[in-house]
Residue, then its C-alpha position, 0 to 999 in steps of 0.5 A: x443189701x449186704x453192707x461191708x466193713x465198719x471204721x476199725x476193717x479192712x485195712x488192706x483194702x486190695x485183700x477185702x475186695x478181693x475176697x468180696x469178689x470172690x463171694x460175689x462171683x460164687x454167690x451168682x454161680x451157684x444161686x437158685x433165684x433171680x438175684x444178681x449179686x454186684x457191687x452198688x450204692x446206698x442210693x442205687x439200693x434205694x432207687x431200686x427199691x423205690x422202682x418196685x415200690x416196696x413199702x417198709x412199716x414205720x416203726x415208731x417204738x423205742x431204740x432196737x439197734x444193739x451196736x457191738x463193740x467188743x466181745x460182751x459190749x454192747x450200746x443197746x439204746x445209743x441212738x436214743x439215749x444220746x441224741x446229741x451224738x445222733x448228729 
């Protein structure tokens, strides 16, 4: 799973895609593994995962997940230090 754009890109949305085709298109030309590459869903993602039953660990440690926002601005511990904003 290769997830594109946040809020603030791709405001051409013509250009974006366009662009992603592209790389879809050369990323299943020129592959060595079994992989095809395609526009999909979270829930499509999850169902696949599901029907190769893929097992993930569960971390259960503190907040990991470092949001960049600008150049040196980073929300290291948003998520859990605002569980308020969680919703």
């Amino acid at each position: 799973m290769l997830p594109f754009g946040d809020d603030f890109s791709c405001s051409s949305q013509y250009e974006c895609f366009k662009g992603i085709d592209k790389l879809i298109d050369y990323c299943n030309q020129n592959q060595q593994s079994n992989m095809t590459f395609m526009y999909s869903t979270p829930q499509r993602y999850v169902n696949a995962l599901k029907a190769e039953n893929v097992r993930w660990p569960v971390i259960r440690d503190k907040d990991f997940f470092p949001y960049y926002e600008k150049h040196t601005q980073y929300w290291s511990g948003f998520f859990s230090s605002r569980p308020g904003l969680k919703k």
